[in-house]
N, C-alpha and C positions, 0 to 999 in steps of 0.2 A: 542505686547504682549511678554513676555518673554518666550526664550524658553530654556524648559526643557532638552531635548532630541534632538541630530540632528545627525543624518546616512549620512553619505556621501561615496556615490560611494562603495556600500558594497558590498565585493562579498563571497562564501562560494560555496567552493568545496569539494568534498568525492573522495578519491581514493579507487578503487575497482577492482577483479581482470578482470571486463570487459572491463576498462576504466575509465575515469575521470568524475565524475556527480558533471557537472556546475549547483547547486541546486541555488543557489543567484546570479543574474547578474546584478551588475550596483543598488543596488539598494539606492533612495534618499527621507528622510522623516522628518520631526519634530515634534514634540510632543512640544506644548504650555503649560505651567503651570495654572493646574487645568482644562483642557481638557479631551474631549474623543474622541481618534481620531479611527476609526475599520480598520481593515486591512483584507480583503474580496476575496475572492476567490476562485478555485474550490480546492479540496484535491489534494495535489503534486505541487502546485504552487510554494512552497517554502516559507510560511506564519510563518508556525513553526520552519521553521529554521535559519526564520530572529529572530523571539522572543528570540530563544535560543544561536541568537548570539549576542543580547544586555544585553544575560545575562552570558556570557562566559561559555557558558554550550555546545559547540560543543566538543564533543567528539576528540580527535587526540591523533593517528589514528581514524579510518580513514578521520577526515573531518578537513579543517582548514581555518580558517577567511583568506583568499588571498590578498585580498587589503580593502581599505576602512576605513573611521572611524567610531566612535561611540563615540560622544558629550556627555556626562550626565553632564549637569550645566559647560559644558565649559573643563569637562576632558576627555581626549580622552581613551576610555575603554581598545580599544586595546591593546594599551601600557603598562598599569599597571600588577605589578605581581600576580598571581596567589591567594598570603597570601590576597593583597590587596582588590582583588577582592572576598574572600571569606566575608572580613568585610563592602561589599559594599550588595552584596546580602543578600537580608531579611531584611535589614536595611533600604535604601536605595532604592532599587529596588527588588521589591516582584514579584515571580509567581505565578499564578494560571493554575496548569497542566491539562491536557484533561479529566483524570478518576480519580476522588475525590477516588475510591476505590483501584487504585492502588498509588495514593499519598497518602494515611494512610498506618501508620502499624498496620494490623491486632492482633498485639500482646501488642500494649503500651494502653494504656486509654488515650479519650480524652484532659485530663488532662495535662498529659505527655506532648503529641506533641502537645498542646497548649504554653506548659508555658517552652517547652527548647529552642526555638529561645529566647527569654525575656531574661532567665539565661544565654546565652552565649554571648550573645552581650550586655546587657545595667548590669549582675552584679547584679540584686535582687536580693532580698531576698525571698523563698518562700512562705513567707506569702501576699508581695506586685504583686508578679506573680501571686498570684492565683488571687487574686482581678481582676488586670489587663483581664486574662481571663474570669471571668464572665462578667466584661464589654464587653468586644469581643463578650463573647457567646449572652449577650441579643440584643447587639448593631448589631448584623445578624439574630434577633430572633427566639435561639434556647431557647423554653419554661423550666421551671425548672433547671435555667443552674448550682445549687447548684450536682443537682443529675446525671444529664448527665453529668456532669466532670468526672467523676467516671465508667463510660460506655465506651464499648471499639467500634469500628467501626462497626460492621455486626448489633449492635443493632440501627443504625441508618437508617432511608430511603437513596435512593438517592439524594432526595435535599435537609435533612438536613445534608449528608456529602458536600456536594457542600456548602453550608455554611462555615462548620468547617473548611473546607481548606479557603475559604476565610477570616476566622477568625486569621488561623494561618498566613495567606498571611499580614494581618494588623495588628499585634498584637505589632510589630514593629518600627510600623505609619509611613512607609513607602513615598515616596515623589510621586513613579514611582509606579504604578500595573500593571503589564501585563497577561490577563485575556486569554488563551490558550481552544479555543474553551468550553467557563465554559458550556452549556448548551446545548451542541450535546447530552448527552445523559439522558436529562431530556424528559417530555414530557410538552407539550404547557402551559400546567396553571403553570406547575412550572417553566417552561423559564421566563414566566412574572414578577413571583417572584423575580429571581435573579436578573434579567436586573430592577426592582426595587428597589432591594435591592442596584445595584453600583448604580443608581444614589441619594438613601440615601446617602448613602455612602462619596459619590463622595462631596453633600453638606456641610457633617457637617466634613468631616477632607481634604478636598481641596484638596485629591489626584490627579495625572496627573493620565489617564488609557489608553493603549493599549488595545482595545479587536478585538482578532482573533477569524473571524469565516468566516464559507463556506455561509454563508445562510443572503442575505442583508435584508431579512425580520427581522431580531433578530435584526438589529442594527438602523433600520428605527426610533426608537424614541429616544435613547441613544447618538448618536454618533453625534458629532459636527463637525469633518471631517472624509469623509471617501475614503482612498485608496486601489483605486482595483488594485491584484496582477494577475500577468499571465507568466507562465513558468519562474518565477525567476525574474520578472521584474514588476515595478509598472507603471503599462499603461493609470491610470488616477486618479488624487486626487483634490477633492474640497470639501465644504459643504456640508452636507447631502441634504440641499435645492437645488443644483447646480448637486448632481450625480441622483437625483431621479426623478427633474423635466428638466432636460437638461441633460442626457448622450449622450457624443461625440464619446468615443469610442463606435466601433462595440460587443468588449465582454461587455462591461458596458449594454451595450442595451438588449444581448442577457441574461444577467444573471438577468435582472428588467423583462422582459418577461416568463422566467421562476419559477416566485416567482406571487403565489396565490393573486387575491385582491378582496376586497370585493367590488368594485366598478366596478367589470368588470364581476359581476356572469354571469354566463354561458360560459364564453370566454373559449376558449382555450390555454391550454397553450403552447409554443414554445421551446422544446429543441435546444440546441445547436450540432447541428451533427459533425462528427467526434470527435478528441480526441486531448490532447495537447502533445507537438512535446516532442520529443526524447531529455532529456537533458546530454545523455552522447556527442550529437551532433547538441547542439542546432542550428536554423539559425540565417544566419548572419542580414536576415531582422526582418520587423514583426513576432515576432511568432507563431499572430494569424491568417495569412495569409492564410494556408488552411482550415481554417474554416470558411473566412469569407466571408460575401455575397458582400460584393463590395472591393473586393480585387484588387488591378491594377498590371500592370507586375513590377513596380520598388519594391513592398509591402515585396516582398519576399528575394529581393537581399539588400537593405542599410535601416538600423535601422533608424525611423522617427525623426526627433530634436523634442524635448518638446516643446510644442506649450503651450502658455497662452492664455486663452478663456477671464479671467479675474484675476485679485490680487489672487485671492484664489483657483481658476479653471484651474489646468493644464492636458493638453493628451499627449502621445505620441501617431500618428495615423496620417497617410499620406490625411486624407479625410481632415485633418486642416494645415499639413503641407505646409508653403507658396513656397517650390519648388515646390512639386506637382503640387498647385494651378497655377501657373505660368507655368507648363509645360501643363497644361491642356488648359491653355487661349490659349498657341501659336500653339499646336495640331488644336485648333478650327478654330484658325484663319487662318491655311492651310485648 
């Protein structure tokens, strides 16, 4: 398959007057053309700081892309200027940010922040931009989109602003979406909605999509690969078939345990105890080391090699690493 997107070895740091917060360590991933790949994990993993560095939006000061690339169709993002990169975003590669109510402005109409990406990047005319936007607005089904154009934010609910921003996010027709926790703060029947509405979506304009969220239940039916992130590192990526019905890692395990099922009514559910590691000092091993229930003495001191479970199923995680396993044969066999 061809691929859209590829990260290699990315790293993203913040200087702060505490010290330096190593937020992105090491991290490695691709995005397929016409894919949906989710990127999963608890809040502070560094999830959103990978999105905002595919889309050159880290702030500096204080935070800066350290090493690493970023592939979009074979250009490396990093590299490019600044001008370049503004006529890449929106275009190109679209976001969808965390609060649909603070990505509007409360003071322009609909209308407005629908049809000024359009007029600055592709040059219509205002009569073929409005067009364009009511396509947008029916094509995310906001009802009356003649009269809602004309309506300013506060008169919308919260998941038809969650729309509009997805409306503004494609109105571009974008290649790349990167969908930034869109429905943390919806509630359950309207989560369904959205995550229905990108895989409309997804069909009829062949978008690639990134969607970040903390919650692997939201991405159980959408997501074609899904990579789990932890203290800045992605610790295991494969198929949604392969993370839901085979997880290798220990957090993979502990994060599908703590997500409700209807097949297990009455069970209990399992938190994950403790908390994740100090990233002004991360460790030099596993991360998840003290939290995890079969931790071994090496888990803590040298970071695991990627292990392949299969083509499409990788971990980092000493419980697959072939030295481990090899040092645990010859333990035995004393």
């Amino acid at each position: 398959m061809e691929k859209i997107l590829e990260v290699k070895d990315l790293h993203v740091t913040f200087s702060t007057y505490g010290g330096t917060v190593k937020a992105v360590r090491g991290v490695n991933f691709h995005l397929n053309k016409g894919e949906t790949l989710a990127i999963v994990g608890e809040s502070g993993c560094g999830k959103s700081v990978t999105s905002n560095a595919v889309m050159r939006l880290i702030p500096n000061p204080p935070g800066k892309i350290s090493n690493g690339q970023i592939l979009f169709k074979g250009k490396d993002l990093t590299q490019v200027s600044e001008k370049a990169m503004r006529s890449i975003r929106g275009v190109d590669i679209s976001m969808i940010f965390q609060d649909p109510m603070t990505a509007l402005n409360p003071t322009l109409t609909i209308g407005t922040q629908l049809i000024e990406g359009l007029k600055e990047h592709h040059k219509t005319s205002s009569k073929d931009a409005k067009q364009k936007a009511l396509e947008m607005m029916r094509l995310v089904g906001i009802p009356n989109p003649d009269e809602r154009l004309k309506q300013y934010p506060h008169q919308f609910s919260g998941g038809m602003r969650q729309r509009i921003v997805i409306a503004i996010a494609l109105i571009c027709e974008p290649e790349l979406l990167i969908a930034d926790e869109p429905t943390t703060a919806l509630d359950v029947t309207i989560q369904a909605q959205i995550l229905e509405l990108f895989e409309k979506i997804q069909e009829q304009t062949g978008v690639s999509i990134i969607l970040i969220t903390h919650d692997l239940g939201v991405v159980a039916k959408i997501a074609d690969r899904i990579a789990v992130m932890y203290a800045g590192k992605i610790v295991e990526v494969g198929t949604r078939r392969e993370i839901f019905y085979n997880p290798e890692h220990p957090y993979t395990q502990g994060l599908l345990k703590s997500v409700p099922r209807l097949d297990l009514m009455g069970a209990r559910l399992t938190p994950i105890d403790g908390t994740p590691p100090d990233l002004f000092s991360p460790p030099q091993g596993c991360p998840f080391t003290a939290r995890c229930p079969f931790a071994m003495e090496v888990c803590d001191k040298v970071y695991p090699n990627p292990t392949a479970i299969s083509d499409s199923h990788k971990v980092d995680c000493w419980l697959q690493d072939e030295r481990a396993k090899q040092l645990l044969a010859t333990t035995a066999s004393k």
